[in-house]
C-alpha positions in Angstrom: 46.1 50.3 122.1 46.9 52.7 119.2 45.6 52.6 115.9 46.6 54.9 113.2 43.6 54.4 110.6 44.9 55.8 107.2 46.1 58.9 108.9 46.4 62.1 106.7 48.5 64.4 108.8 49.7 68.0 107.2 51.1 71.7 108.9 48.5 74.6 107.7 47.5 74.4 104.6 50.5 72.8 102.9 50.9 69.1 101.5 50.4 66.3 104.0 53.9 65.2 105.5 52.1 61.7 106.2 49.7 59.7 104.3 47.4 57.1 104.4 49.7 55.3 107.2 47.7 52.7 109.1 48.8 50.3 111.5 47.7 49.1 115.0 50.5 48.9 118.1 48.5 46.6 120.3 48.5 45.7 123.6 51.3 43.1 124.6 53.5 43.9 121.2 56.2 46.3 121.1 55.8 48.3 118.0 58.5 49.8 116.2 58.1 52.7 113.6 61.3 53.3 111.4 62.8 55.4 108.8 65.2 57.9 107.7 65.1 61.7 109.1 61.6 63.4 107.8 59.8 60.2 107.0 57.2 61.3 109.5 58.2 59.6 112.2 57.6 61.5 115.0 54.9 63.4 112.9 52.9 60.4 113.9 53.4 61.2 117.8 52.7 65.1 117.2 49.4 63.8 116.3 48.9 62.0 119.3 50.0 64.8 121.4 47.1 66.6 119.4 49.8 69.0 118.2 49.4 68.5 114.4 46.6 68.7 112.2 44.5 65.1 110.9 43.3 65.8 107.6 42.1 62.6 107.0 41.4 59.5 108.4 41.2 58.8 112.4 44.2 58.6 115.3 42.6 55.7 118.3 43.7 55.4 121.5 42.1 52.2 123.4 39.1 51.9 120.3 38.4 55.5 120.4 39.6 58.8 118.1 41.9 60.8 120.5 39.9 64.1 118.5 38.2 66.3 120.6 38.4 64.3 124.0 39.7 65.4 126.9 43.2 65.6 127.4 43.6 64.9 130.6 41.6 61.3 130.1 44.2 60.7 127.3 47.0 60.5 129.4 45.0 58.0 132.1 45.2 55.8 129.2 48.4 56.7 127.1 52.1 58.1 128.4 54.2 60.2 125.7 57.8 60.4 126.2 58.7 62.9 123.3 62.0 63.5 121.5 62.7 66.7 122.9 61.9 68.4 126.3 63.1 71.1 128.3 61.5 72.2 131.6 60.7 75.8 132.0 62.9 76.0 135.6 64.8 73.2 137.3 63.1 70.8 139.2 64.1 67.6 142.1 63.6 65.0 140.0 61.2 63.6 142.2 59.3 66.5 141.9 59.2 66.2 138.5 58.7 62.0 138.3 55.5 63.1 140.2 54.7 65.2 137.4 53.5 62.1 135.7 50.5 61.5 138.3 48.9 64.7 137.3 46.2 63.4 135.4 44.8 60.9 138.0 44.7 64.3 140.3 47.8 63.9 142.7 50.5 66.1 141.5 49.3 69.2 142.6 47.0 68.6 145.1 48.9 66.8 147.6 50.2 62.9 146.8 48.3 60.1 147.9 50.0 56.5 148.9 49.1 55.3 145.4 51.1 58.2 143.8 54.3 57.8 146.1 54.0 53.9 145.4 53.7 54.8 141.7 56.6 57.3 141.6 58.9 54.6 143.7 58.1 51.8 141.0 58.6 54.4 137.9 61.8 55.0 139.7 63.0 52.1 140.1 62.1 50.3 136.8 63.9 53.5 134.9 67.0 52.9 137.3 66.9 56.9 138.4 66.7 56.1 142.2 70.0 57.8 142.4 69.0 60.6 141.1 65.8 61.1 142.9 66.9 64.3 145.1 69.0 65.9 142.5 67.8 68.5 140.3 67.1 68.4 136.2 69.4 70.9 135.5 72.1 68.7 137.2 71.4 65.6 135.3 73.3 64.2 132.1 71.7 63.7 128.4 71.8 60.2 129.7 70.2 60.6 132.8 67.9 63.1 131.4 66.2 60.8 129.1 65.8 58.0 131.9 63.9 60.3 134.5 61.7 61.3 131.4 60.7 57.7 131.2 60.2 57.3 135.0 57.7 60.5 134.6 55.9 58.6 132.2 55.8 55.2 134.0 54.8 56.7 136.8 51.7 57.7 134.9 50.6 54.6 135.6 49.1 54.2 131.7 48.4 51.0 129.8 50.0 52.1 126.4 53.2 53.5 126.5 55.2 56.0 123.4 58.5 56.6 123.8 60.2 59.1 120.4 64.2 58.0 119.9 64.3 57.1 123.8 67.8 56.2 124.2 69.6 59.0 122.8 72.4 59.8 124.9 72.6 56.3 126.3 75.8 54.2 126.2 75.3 50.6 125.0 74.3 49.1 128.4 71.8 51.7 129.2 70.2 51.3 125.3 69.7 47.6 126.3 68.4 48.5 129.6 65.7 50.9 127.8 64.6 48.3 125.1 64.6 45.2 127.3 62.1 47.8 130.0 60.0 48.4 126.7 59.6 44.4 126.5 58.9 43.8 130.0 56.1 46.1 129.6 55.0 44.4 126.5 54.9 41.5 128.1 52.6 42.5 131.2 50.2 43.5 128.4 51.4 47.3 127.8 50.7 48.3 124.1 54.0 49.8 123.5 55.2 52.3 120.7 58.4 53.2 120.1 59.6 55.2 117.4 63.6 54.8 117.0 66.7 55.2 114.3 68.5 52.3 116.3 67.5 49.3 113.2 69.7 46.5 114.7 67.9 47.3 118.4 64.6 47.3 117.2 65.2 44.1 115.3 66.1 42.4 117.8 63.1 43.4 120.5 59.9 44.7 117.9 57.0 42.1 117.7 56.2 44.4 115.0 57.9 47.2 112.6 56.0 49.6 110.3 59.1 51.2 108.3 58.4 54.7 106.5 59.7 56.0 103.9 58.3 60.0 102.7 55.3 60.2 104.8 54.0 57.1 104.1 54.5 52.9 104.7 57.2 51.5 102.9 56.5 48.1 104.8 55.3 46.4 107.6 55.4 43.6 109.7 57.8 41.3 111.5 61.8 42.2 111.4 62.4 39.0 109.0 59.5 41.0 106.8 60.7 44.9 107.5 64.7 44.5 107.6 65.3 43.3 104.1 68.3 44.4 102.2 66.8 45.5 99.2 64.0 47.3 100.8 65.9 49.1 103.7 68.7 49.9 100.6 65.7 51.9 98.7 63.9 53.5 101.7 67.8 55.0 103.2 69.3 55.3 99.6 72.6 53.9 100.9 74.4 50.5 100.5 74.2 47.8 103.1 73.9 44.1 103.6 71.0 42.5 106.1 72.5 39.5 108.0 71.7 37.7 110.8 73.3 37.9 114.8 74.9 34.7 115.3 73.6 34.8 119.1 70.2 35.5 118.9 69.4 35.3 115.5 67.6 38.8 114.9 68.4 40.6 111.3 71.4 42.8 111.8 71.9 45.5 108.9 75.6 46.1 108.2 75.7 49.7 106.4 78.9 49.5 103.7 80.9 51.9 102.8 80.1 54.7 100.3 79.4 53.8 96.4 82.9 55.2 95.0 84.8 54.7 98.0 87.4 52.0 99.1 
């Protein structure tokens, strides 16, 4: 579980790019955070990566601020896939699936059967066993971002951030990524996903927290969040909120430019 308790989060000694933003992704509930580009969306996983400053407030991973404890016993509990990620020098990809069993104390000090049977699974539920003896460097956008996610499954964690996870996917592989986030939401993951894709989200999120300059514009199911009047304020643009006539989520239909024809 994450909780974000009215989080103050800020570069140096400039204004805070997020504020007071509190919400809970729990365990069992896929959790979807929103919002146009610089809303502090993936300032909020910078701070769980302990790579941004908290001025104020607390960031709780499984009941406990993530300030000051160990790293290492961060990641037993919680996997981060971030947005961007380059390796340093090209790996197998198995090599670098395994990556994700460093902090139990396998990846560099020689695997044990829990840590192949964990890199097998990771593998398979991210659909990269093709892949396995390739190297990074020889992988697609694509493919790229669905080894990241086996690394991170394979981490074997009980919560579960993924930032903008199925860029460079094609429609089948986006629907393969969200309806993996809900499996593991329903085996009692506490997953987070932070994402531009609205009409995706709506359709999988238990819950949405939609920012809108740093801070909570508004929270709470997809009938609550993906409103036309509030998602036409927060992205300043017109559009029209109706509903998928097959599964019955809120679909948001962006129009055409004010001025335009």
């Amino acid at each position: 579980m994450i909780h974000f308790d009215d989080v103050v989060l800020g570069y140096g000694a400039g204004d805070p790019v997020v504020r007071g933003v509190r919400f809970t992704a729990a365990a069992g509930h896929l959790t979807a955070v929103v919002g146009p580009n610089g809303s502090g969306k993936s300032t909020l996983v910078r701070a769980l990566l302990g790579r941004i400053a908290v001025h104020g407030g607390a960031v709780r991973v499984d009941g406990r601020p993530i300030a000051g404890r160990d790293r290492r016993e961060i990641a037993r509990a919680m996997a981060v896939v971030p947005q961007r990620e380059e390796p340093a020098f090209p790996l197998a990809v198995r090599d670098f699936i395994a990556l994700g069993r460093f902090p139990h104390g396998g990846a560099f000090g020689g695997h044990t059967a829990a840590d192949h049977a964990a890199i097998a699974r990771a593998a398979e539920r991210a659909a990269v066993e093709p892949f396995l003896a390739r190297r990074t460097d020889e992988l697609s956008g694509g493919e790229w971002q669905r080894v990241r996610i086996a690394r991170a499954l394979a981490q074997g964690a009980r919560t579960l951030v993924l930032d903008e996870p199925t860029t460079y996917l094609d429609i089948a592989h986006e629907m393969a990524v969200f309806e993996l986030m809900d499996a593991l939401a329903r085996e009692g993951h506490a997953v987070l996903v932070v994402s531009h894709q609205l009409n995706l989200v709506a359709r999988f999120a238990d819950h949405i927290v939609l920012l809108h300059r740093g801070s909570v514009a508004a929270a709470g199911t997809p009938a609550d969040v993906m409103r036309g009047d509030v998602l036409e304020r927060v992205y300043e643009w017109p559009l029209v909120v109706s509903r998928d006539p097959a599964v019955g989520a809120p679909v948001l239909v962006p129009l055409r430019g004010r001025g335009t024809r």
